[in-house]
N, CA and C atoms as a LAMMPS dump frame, in Angstrom:
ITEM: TIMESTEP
0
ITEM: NUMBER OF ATOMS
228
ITEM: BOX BOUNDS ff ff ff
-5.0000000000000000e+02 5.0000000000000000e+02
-5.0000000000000000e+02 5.0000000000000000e+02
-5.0000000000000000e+02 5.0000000000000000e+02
ITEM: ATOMS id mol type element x y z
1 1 1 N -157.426 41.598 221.245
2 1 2 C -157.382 40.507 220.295
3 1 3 C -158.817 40.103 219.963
4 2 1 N -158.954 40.312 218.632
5 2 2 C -160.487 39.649 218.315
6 2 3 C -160.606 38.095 217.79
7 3 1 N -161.947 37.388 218.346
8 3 2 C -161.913 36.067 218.219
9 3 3 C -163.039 35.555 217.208
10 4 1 N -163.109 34.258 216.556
11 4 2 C -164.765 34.125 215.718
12 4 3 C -165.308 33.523 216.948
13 5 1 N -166.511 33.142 216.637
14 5 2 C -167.632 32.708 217.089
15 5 3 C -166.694 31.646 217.785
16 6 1 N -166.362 30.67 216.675
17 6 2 C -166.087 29.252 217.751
18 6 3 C -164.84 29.367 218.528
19 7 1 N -164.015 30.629 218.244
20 7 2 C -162.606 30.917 219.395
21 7 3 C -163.094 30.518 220.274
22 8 1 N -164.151 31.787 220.522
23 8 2 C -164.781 32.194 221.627
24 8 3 C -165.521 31.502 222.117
25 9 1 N -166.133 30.233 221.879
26 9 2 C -167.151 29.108 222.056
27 9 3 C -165.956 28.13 223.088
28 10 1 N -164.592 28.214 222.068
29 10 2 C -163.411 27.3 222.912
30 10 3 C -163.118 27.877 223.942
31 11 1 N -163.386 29.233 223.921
32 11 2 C -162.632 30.347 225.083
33 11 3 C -163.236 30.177 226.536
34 12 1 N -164.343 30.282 226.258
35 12 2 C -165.183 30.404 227.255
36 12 3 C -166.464 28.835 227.973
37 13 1 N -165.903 27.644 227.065
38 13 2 C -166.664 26.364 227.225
39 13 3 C -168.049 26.239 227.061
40 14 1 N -168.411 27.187 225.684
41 14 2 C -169.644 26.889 225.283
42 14 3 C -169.707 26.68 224.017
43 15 1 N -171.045 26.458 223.935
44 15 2 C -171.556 25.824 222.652
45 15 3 C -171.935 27.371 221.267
46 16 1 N -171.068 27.131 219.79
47 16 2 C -171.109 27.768 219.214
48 16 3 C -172.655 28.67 219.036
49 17 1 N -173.966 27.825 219.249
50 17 2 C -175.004 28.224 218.813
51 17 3 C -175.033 29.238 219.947
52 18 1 N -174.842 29.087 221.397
53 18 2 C -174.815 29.575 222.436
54 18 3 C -174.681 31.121 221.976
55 19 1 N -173.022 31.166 221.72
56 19 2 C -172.6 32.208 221.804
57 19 3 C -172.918 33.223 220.31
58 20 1 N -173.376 32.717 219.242
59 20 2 C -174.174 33.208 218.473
60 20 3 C -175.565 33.544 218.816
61 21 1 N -176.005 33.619 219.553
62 21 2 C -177.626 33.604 220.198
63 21 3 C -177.229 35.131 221.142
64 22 1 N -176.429 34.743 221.832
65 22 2 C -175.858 36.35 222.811
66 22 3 C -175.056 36.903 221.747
67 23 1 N -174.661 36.974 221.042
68 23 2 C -174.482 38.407 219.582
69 23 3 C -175.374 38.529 219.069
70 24 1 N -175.896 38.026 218.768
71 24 2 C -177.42 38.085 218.416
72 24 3 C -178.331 39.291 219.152
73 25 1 N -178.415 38.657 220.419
74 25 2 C -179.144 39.673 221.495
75 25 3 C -178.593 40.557 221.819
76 26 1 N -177.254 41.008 221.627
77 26 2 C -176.465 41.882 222.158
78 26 3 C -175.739 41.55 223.561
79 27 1 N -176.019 41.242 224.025
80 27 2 C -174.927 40.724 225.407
81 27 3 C -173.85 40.098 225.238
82 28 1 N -173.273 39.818 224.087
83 28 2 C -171.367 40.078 223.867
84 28 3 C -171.705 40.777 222.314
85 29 1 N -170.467 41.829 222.924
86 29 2 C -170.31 43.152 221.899
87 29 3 C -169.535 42.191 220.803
88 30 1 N -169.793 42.216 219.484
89 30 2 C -169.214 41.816 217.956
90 30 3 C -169.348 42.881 216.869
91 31 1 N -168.508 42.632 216.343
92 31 2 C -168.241 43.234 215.389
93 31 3 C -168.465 42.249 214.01
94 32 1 N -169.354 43.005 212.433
95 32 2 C -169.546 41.731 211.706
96 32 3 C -168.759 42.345 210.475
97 33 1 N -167.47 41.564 209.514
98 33 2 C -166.763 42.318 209.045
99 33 3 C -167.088 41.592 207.939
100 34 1 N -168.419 41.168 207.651
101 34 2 C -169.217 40.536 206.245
102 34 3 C -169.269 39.765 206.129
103 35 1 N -168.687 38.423 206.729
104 35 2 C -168.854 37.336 206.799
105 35 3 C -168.466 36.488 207.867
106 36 1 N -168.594 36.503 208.982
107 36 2 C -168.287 36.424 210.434
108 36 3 C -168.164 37.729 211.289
109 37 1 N -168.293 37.522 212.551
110 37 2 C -168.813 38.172 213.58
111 37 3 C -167.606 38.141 214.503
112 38 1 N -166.712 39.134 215.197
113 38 2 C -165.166 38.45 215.706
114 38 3 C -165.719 39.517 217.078
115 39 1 N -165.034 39.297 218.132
116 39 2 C -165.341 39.27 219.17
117 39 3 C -164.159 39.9 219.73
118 40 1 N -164.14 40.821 220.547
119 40 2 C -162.94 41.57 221.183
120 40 3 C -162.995 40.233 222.696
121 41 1 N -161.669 39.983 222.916
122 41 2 C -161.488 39.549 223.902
123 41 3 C -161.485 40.022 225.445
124 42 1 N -161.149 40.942 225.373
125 42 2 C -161.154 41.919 226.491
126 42 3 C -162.285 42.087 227.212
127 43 1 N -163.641 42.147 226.324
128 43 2 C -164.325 42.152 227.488
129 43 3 C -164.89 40.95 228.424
130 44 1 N -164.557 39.745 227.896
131 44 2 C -164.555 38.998 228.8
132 44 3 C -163.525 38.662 230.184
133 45 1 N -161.924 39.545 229.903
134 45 2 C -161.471 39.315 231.254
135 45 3 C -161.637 40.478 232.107
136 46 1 N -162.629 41.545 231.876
137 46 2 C -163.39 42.681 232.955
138 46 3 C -164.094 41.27 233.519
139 47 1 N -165.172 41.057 232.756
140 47 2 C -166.046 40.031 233.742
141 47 3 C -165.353 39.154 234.433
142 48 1 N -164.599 38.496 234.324
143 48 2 C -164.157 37.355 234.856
144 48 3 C -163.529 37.746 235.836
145 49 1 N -162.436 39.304 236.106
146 49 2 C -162.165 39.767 237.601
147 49 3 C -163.201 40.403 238.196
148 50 1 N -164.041 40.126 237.543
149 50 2 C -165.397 41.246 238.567
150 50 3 C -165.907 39.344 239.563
151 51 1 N -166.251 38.603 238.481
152 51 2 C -167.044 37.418 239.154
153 51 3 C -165.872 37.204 240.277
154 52 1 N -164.663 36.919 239.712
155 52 2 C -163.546 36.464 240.811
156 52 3 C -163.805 37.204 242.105
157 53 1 N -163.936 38.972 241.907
158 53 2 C -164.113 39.958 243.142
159 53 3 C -165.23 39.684 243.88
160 54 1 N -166.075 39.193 243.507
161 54 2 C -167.606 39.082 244.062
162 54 3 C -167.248 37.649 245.034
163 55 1 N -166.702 36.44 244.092
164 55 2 C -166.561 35.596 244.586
165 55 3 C -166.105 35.444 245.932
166 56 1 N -164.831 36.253 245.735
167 56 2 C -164.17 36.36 246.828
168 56 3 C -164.903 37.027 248.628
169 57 1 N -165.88 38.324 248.447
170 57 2 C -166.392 38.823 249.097
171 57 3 C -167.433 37.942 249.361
172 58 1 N -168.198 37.37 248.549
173 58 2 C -169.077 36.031 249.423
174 58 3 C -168.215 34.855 250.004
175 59 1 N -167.253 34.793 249.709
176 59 2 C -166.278 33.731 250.259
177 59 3 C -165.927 34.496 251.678
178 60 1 N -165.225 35.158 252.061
179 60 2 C -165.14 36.288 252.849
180 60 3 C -166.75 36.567 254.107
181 61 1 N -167.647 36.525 253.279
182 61 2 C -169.053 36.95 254.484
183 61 3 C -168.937 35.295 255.128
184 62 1 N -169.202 34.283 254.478
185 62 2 C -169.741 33.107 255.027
186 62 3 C -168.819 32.562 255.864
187 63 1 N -167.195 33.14 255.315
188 63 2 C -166.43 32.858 256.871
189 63 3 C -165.911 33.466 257.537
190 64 1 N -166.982 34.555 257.993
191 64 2 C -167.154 35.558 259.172
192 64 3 C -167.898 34.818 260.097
193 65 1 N -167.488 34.613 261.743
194 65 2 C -167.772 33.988 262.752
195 65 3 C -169.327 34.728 262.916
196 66 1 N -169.991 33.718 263.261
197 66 2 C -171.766 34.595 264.17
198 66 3 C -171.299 34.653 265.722
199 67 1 N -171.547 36.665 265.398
200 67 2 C -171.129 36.757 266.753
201 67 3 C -172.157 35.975 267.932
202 68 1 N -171.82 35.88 269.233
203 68 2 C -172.393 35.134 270.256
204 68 3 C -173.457 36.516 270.605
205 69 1 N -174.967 36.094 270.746
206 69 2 C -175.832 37.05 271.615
207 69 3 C -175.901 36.81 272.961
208 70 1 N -175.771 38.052 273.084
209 70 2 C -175.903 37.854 275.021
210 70 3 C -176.797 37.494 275.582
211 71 1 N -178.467 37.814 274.64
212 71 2 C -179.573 37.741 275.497
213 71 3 C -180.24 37.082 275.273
214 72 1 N -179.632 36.13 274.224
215 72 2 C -180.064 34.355 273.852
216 72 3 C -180.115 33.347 275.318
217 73 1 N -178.631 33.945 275.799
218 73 2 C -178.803 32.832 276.814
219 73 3 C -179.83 32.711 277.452
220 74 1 N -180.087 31.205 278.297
221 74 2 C -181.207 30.534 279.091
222 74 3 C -180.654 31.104 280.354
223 75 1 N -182.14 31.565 280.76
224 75 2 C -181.552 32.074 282.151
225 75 3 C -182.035 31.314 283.449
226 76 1 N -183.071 29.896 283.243
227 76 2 C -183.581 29.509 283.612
228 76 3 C -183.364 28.772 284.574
């Protein structure tokens, strides 16, 4: 499904100039069909299960227990 500029501004909770500035630069793929610029939707829900996957695996490390060292202890 392709979106304009401000779909995609609603889609994603940014600001129209925003997301005209990244078509612009190329970092969201558009298409310009002569008088607006429409936006495949799709590739924003690759990203969004990739951030979710990542998320999850740093969620995952930080509540992994620190194992106990043996040769910390005071032997004193």
């Amino acid at each position: 499904m392709y979106l304009t500029i401000q779909e995609t501004a609603d889609y994603l909770s940014m600001s129209e100039t925003r997301i005209s500035a990244l078509v612009l630069q190329g970092r969201i793929r558009a298409v310009h069909d002569g008088k607006q610029y429409l936006i495949n939707q799709d590739q924003f829900t690759t990203h969004f299960e990739q951030v979710d996957k990542y998320r999850l695996m740093i969620q995952d490390y930080l509540n992994e227990p620190i194992p106990e060292d043996i040769d910390v202890k005071d032997e004193d």
